[in-house]
KOLTOR-176835 format. One line per field, with one value per residue (C-alpha): residue number from 0; x, y, z; residue in three letters. Coordinates in steps of 0.02 Angstrom, whole numbers, plus 32768, in hexadecimal, padded with zeros to 4 digits. Layout:
<atoms>
num <- [NUM;...]
c1 <- [X;...]
c2 <- [Y;...]
c3 <- [Z;...]
residu <- [Ala;...]
</atoms>
This chain:
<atoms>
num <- [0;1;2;3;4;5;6;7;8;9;10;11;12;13;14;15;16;17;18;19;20;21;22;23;24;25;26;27;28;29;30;31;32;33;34;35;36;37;38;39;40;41;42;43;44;45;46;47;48;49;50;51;52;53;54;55;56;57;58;59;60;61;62;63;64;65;66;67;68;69;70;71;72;73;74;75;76;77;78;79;80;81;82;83;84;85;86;87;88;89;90;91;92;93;94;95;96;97;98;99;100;101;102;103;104;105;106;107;108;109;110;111;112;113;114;115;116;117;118;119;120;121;122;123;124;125;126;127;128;129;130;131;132;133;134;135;136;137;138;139;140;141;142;143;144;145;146;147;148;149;150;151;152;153;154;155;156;157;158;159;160;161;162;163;164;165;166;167;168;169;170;171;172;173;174;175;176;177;178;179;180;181;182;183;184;185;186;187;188;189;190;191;192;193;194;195;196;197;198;199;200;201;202;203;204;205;206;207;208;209;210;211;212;213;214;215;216;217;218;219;220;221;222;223;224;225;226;227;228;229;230;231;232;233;234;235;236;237;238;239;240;241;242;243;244;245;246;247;248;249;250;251;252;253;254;255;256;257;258;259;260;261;262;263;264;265;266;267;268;269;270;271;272;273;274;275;276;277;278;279;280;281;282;283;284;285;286;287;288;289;290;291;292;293;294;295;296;297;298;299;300;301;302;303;304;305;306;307;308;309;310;311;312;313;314;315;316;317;318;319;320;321;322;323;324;325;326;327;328;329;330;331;332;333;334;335;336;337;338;339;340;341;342;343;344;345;346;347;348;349;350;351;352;353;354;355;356;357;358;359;360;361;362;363;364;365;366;367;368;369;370;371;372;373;374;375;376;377;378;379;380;381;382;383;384;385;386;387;388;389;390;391;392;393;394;395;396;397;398;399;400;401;402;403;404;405;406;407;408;409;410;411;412;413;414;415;416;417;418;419;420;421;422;423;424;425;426;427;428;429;430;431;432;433;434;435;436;437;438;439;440;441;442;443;444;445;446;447;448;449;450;451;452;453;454;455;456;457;458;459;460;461;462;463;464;465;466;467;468;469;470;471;472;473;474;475;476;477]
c1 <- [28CE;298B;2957;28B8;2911;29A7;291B;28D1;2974;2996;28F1;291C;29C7;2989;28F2;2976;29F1;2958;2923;29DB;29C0;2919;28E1;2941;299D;2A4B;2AE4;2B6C;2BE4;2C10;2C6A;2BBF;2B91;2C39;2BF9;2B5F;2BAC;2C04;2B7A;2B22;2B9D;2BAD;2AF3;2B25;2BBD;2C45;2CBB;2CE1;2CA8;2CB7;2C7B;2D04;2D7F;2DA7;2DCA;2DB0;2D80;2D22;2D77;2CF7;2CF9;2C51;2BE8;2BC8;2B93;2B16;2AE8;2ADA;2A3B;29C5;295F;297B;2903;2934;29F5;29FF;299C;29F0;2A99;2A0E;29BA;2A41;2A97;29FD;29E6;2A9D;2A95;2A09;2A49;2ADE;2AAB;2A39;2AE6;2B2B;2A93;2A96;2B52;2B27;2A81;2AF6;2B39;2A72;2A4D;29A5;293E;2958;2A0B;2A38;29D4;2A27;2AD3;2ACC;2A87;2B07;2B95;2B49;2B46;2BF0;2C25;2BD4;2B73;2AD2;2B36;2B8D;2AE2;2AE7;2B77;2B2C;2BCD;2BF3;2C27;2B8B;2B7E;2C2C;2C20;2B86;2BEC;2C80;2C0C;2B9B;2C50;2C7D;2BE0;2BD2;2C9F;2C58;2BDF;2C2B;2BB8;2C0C;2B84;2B60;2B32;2BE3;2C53;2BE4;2C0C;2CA6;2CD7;2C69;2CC4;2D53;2CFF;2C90;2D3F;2DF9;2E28;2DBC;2E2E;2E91;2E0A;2DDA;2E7A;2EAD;2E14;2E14;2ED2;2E7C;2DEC;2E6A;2EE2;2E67;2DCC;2D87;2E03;2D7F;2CFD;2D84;2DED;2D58;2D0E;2DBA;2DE6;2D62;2D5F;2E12;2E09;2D8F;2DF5;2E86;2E20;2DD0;2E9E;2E8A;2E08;2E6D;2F16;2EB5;2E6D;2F07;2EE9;2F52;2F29;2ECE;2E45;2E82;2E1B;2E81;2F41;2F08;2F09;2FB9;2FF7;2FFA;305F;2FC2;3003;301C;2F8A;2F1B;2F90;2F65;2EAA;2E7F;2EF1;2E64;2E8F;2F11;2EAE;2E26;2EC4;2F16;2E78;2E39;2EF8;2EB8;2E20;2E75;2F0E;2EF6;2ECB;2F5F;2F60;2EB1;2ECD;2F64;2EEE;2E4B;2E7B;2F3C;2F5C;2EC8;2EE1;2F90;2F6D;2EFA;2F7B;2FFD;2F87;2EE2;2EA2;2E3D;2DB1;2D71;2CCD;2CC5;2CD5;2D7C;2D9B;2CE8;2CFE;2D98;2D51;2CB9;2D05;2D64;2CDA;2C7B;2D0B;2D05;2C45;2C5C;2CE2;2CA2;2C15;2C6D;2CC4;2C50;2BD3;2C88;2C87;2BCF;2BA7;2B09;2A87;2A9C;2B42;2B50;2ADB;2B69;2BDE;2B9C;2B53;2C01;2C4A;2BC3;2BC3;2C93;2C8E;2C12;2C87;2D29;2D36;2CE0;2D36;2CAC;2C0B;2C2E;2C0C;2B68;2B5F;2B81;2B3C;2A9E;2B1D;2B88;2AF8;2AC2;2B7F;2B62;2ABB;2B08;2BA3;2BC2;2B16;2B1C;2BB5;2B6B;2ACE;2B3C;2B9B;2B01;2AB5;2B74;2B88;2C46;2CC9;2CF8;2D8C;2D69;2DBE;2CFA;2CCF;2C2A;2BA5;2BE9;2C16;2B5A;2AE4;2B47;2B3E;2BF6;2CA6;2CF9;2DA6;2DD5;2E55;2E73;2E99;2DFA;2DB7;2E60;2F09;2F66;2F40;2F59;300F;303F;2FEF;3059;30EA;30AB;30B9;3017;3048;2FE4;3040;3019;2F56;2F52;2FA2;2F26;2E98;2EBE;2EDF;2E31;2DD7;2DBB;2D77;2D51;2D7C;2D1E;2DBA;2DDD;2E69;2ECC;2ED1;2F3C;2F92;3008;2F7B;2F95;2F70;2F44;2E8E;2E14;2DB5;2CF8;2CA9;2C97;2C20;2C0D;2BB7;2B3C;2B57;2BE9;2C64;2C49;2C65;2CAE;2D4D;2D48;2CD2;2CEA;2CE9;2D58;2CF0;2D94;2D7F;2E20;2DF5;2D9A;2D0D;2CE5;2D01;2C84;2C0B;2C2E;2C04;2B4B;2B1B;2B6D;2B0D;2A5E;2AA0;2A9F;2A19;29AA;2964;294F;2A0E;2A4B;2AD7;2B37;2B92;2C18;2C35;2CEC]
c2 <- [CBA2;CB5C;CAFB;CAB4;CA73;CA42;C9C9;C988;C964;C8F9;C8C0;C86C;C828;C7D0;C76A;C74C;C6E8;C6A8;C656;C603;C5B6;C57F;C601;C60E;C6A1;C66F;C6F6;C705;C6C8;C643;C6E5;C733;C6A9;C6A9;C755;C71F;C671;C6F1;C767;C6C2;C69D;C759;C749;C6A9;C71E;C6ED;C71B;C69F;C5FB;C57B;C57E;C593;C5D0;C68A;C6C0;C74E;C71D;C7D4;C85B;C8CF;C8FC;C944;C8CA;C83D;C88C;C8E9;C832;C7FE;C86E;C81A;C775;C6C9;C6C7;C754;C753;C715;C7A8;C83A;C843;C848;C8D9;C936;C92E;C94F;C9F3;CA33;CA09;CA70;CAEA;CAF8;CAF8;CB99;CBDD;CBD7;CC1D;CC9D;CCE5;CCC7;CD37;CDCB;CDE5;CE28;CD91;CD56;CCFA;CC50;CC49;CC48;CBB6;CB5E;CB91;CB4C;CAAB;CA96;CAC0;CA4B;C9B5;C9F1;C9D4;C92B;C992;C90E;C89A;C8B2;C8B3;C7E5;C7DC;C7D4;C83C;C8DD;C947;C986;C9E0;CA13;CA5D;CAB6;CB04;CB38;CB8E;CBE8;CC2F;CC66;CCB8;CD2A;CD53;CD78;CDDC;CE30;CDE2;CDAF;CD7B;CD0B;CC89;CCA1;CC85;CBEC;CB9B;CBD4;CB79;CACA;CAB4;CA5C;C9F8;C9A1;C986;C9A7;C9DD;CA7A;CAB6;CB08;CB7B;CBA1;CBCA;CC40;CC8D;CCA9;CCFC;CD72;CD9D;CDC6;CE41;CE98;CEA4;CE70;CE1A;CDCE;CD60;CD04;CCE3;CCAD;CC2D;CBF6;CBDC;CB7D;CB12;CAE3;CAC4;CA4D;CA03;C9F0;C9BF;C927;C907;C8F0;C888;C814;C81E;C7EB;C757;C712;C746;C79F;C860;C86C;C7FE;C74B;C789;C823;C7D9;C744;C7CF;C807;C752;C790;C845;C8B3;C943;C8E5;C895;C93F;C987;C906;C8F7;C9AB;CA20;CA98;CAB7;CB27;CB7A;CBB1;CBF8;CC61;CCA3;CCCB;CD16;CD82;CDBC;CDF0;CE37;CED2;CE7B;CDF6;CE02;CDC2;CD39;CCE6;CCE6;CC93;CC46;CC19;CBD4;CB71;CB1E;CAF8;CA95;CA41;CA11;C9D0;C976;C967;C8D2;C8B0;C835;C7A0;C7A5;C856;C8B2;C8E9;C979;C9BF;CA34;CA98;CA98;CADF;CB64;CB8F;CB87;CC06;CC90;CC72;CC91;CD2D;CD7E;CD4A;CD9E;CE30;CE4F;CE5D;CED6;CF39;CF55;CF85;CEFF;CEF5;CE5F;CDEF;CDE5;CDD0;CD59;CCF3;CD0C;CCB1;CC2D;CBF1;CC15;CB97;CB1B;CB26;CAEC;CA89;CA16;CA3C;C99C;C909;C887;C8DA;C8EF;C855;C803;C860;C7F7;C747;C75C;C6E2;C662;C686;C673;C5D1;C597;C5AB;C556;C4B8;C4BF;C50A;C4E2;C435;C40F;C465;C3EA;C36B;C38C;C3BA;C304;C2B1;C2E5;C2ED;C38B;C3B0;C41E;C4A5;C517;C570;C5A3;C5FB;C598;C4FE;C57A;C5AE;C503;C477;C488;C426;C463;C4AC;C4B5;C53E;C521;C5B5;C604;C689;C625;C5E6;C656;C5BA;C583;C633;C63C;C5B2;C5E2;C67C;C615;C58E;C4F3;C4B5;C3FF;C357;C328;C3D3;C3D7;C322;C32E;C3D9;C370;C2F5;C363;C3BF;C311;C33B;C2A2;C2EB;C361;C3C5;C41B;C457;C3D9;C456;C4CD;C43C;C3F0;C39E;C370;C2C8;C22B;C1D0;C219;C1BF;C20B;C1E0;C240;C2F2;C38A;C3D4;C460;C450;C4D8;C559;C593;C64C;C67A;C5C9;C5AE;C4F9;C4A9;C40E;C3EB;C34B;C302;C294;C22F;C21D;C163;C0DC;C0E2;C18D;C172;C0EA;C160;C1F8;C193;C158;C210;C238;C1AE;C1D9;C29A;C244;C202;C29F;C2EC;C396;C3A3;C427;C3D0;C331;C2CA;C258;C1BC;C17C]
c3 <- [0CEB;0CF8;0DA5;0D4C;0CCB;0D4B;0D95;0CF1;0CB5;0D5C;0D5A;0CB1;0CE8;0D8D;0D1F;0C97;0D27;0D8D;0CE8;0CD4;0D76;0D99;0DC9;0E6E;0E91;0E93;0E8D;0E04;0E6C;0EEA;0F62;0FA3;0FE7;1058;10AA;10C4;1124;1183;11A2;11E1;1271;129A;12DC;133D;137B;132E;12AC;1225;11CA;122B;12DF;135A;12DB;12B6;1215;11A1;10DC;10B1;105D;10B2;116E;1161;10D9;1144;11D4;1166;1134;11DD;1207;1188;11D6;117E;1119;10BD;10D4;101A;0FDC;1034;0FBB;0F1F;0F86;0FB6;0F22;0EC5;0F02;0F02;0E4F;0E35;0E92;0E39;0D9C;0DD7;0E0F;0D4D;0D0E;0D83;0D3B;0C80;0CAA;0CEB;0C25;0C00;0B8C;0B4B;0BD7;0B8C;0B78;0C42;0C5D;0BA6;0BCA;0C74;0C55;0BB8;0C41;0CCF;0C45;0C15;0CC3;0CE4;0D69;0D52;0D4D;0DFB;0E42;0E38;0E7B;0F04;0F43;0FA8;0F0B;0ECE;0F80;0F61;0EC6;0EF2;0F8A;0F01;0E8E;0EFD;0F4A;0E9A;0E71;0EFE;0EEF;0E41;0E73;0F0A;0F92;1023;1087;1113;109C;103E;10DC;1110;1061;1065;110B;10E3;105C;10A0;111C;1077;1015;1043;0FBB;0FC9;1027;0F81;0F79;102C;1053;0FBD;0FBC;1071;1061;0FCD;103C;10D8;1075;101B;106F;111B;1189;1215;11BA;1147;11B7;121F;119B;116C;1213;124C;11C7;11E1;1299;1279;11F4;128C;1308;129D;126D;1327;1338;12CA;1320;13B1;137B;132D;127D;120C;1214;1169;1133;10E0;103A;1031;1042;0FE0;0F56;0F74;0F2E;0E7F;0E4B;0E01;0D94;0CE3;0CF9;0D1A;0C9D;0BFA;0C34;0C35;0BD3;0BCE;0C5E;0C2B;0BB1;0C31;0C9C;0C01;0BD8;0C8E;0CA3;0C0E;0C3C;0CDF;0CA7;0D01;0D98;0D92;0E6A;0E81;0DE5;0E44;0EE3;0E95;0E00;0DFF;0EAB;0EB0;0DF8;0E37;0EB9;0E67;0DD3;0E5D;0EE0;0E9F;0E3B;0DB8;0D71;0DBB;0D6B;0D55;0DE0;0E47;0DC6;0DB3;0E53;0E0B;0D4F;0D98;0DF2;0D51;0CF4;0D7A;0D5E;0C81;0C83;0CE3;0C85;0BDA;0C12;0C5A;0BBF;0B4A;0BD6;0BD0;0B23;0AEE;0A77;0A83;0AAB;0A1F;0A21;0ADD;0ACC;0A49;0AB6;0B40;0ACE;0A91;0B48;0B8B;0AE1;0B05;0BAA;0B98;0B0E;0B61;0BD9;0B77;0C04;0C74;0BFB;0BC1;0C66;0C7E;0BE4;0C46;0CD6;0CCB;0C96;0D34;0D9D;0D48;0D50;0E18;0E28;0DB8;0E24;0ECF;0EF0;0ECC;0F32;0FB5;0FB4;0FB7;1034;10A7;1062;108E;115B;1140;1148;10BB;106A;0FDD;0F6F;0F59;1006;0FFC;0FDD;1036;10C9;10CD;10A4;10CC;1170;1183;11B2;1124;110A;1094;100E;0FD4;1065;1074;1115;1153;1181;11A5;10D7;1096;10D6;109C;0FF0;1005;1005;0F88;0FF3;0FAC;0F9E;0FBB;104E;10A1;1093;10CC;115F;1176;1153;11CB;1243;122D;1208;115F;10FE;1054;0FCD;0F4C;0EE0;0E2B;0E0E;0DB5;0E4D;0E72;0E06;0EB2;0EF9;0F5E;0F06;0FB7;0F95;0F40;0EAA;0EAF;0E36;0DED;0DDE;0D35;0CE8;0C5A;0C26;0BF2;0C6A;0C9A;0D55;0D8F;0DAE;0D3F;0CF4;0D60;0E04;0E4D;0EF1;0F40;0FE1;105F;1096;104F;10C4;1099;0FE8;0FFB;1051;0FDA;0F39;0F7D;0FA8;0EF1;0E88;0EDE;0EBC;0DFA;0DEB;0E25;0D94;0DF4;0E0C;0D83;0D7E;0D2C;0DA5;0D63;0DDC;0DD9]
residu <- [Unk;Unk;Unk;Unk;Unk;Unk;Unk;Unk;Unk;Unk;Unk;Unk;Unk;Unk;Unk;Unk;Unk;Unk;Unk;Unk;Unk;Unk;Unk;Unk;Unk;Unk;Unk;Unk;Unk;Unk;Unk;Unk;Unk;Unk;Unk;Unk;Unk;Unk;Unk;Unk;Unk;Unk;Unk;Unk;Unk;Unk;Unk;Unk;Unk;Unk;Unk;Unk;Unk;Unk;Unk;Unk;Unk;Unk;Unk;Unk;Unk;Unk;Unk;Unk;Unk;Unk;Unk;Unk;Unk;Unk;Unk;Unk;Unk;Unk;Unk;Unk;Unk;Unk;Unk;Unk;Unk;Unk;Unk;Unk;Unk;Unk;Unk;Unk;Unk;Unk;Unk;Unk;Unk;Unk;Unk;Unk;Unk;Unk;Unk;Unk;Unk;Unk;Unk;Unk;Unk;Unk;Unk;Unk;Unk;Unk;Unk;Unk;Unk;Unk;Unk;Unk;Unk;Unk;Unk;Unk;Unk;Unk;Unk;Unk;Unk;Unk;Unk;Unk;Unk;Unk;Unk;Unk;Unk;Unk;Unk;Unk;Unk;Unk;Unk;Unk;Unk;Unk;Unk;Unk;Unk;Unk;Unk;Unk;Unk;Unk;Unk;Unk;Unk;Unk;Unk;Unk;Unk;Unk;Unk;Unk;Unk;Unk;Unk;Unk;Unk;Unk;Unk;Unk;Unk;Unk;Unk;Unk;Unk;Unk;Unk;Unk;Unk;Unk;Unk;Unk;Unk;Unk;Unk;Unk;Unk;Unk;Unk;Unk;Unk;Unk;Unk;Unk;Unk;Unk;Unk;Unk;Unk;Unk;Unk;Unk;Unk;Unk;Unk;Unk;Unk;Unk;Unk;Unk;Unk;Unk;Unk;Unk;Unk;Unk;Unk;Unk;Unk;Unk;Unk;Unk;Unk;Unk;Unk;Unk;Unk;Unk;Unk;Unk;Unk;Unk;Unk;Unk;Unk;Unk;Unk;Unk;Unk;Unk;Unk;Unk;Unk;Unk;Unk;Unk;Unk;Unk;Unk;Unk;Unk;Unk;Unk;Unk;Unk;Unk;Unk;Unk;Unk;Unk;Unk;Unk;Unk;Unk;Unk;Unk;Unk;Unk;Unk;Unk;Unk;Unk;Unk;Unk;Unk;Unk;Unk;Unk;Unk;Unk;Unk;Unk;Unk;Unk;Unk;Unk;Unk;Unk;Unk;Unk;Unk;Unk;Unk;Unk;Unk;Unk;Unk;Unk;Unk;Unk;Unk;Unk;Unk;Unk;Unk;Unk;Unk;Unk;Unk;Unk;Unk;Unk;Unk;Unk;Unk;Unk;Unk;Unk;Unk;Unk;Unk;Unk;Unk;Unk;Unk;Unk;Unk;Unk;Unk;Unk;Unk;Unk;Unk;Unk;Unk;Unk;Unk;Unk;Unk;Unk;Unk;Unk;Unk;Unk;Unk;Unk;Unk;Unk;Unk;Unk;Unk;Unk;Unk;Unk;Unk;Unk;Unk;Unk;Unk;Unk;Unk;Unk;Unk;Unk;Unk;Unk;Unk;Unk;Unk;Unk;Unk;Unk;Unk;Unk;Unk;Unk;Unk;Unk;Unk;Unk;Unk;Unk;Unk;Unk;Unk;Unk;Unk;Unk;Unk;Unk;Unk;Unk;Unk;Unk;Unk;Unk;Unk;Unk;Unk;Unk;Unk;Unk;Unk;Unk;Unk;Unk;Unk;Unk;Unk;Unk;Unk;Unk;Unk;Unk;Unk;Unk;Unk;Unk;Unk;Unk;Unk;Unk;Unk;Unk;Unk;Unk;Unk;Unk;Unk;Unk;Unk;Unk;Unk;Unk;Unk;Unk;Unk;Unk;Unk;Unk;Unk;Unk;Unk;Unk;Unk;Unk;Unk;Unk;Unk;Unk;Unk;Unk;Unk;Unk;Unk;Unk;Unk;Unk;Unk;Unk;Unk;Unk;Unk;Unk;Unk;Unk;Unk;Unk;Unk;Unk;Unk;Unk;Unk;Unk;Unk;Unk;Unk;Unk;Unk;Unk]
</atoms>
């Protein structure tokens, strides 16, 4: 029943954002759209945005090759698909554990759609992201560690699960240590191996090209110290530790392995938010490992169906409350998809409409349906920007003299991104939601031209852009 109502649930959250944006289907966030850009240009063999120049913007070695296999016409579709089903998946995984404490058959399928919607797990689904697949690899790991099951399916999860996000790599590792000393030395060390050769040997790839060895998405995130912030955002955090140290207290060894080392490294490296979905992996594999031994417990000491069955009501109704930054978002997602139709979308189109190349600070939609040169802003597309970023040298003078150089004409900013930006550029009008700002970055975007001529050009495309009813969009001319 728990994958049934998995799908429902979905079901109901993919017409509820379709209906925010006219009835496309249109992702929560600008980033997807970035993979699938690059998943686009992987199929015309190369590696990057723009043709002709390597770079690296995914945080996932393996997502947008998975991208690249889908045709065109359905490219779009495949994150909602994939993601769909590793949802489902993994909410079957968290009934599956809460079903091990002997509870009535409706409370595994209750409990683990309280804990899914806890964990923004629909939400993550319109993302359009790589994290739904990731969580769904962290969970299934969990539950057969739970259960004792280390099959082939177990050590093939347990070696993807770096190459869909880095950071996976505080649990592969650990886990693959634990596995080494106390059980079977050959098929961890195979998985874990494996898994980090191919790590290496994309580090490689990189270093080869003249890129940095880690993707630009990934040491874009080491601009900003992490630990307060995981810290203040999710103290629970420390809660779920104390009491896991608890419940193992007479296995303190195997606590360190799976639970301690890879909650640390979370705390010091990992990152969290941005819309909902950086922490969900780690919280999920927590949450995995609280079920169990709830339910362990009370199977331990006799108590008897009905209150087993209370016990893993208030476990799931607990965690299910515990992170309202994340269930909160499942919350605002339709609005984060509408915020990308009425913005990214619309600069896109006019873009396509203008000819021109045109710097961003939102890459992925413009990446994928402009059709122009993009120069990346932020850095994600661009090693040459994200170093100086890194050293924050983000002055006017700077981008205009890396605009001219890349014949960059226009620019489609948030003008607080940058607040030096160069007053040589002309501002010719502005993008604007109608709405509330959810998953944008601003509510505004500033459309600036770098000559006159282009300015000239820039404000036609924008005032027949205007005058459009169809655009979901209001468009300020200057």
């Amino acid at each position: 029943m728990a994958p049934v109502a998995a799908l429902l649930a979905l079901w109901a959250l993919v017409v509820a954002c379709m209906r925010q944006t006219g009835g496309m289907l249109v992702y929560s966030l600008d980033d997807p759209y970035i993979h699938l850009a690059l998943a686009k240009n992987i199929q015309q063999g190369s590696y990057g945005i723009n043709p002709g120049e390597w770079a690296s913007p995914s945080s996932s070695i393996a997502w947008p090759f998975l991208l690249a296999l889908a045709p065109a016409r359905m490219a779009e579709w495949l994150p909602l698909f994939i993601n769909g089903a590793a949802c489902v998946l993994t909410v079957w995984c968290l009934a599956r554990v809460i079903r091990r404490a002997g509870v009535p058959a409706w409370l595994p399928t209750v409990g683990a759609m309280a804990v899914a919607f806890g964990l923004n797990l629909f939400g993550l689904v319109m993302t359009g992201m790589e994290h739904s697949l990731q969580v769904l690899l962290v969970v299934f790991v969990a539950m057969r560690l739970i259960e004792q099951r280390h099959d082939a399916w177990f050590y093939v999860a347990l070696g993807l699960m770096p190459l869909i996000r880095y950071e996976c790599l505080a649990i592969s590792l650990p886990v693959g240590a634990y596995l080494w000393f106390t059980q079977d030395k050959v098929r961890p060390a195979v998985a874990v191996g494996l898994s980090l050769a191919i790590v290496v040997a994309f580090s490689a790839f990189l270093h080869a090209v003249g890129l940095p060895l880690l993707p630009s998405s990934v040491l874009a995130k080491t601009l900003e110290p992490p630990f307060m912030t995981n810290y203040t955002t999710h103290p629970t955090i420390v809660l779920m530790l104390a009491w896991l140290a608890y419940a193992w207290r007479d296995r303190l060894g195997q606590w360190v392995m799976l639970i301690g080392l890879p909650t640390l490294a979370f705390m010091l490296q990992g990152r969290v938010g941005w819309f909902g979905r950086y922490e969900v992996f780690i919280l999920g594999w927590l949450a995995m490992f609280v079920l169990a031994s709830v339910g362990d417990m009370v199977l331990k000491a006799a108590e008897g169906a009905a209150r087993s069955a209370w016990a893993m009501a208030l476990s799931s109704t607990a965690l299910a409350l515990a992170f309202p930054t994340l269930w909160q978002v499942t919350l605002q997602t339709p609005g984060g998809c509408q915020n990308v139709a009425q913005q990214q979308m619309v600069t896109a189109r006019i873009a396509r409409e203008l000819g021109m190349r045109v710097a961003v600070n939102d890459l992925g939609l413009m990446a994928l349906r402009s059709g122009q040169y993009v120069l990346d802003l932020a850095g994600l597309a661009s090693p040459e920007v994200l170093e100086v970023r890194r050293h924050g040298q983000m002055t006017g003078p700077w981008i205009d003299e890396l605009a001219a150089r890349k014949g960059v004409e226009v620019a489609f900013i948030y003008d607080k991104w940058f607040p030096q930006w160069s007053r040589e550029w002309i501002l010719v009008a502005s993008v604007e939601l109608l709405g509330p700002k959810v998953s944008a970055g601003e509510s505004s975007v500033q459309l600036y031209a770098r000559t006159p001529e282009a300015a000239a050009r820039l404000h036609a495309v924008a005032q027949s852009m205007a005058a459009d009813p169809n655009v979901p969009a209001t468009i300020r001319l200057y």
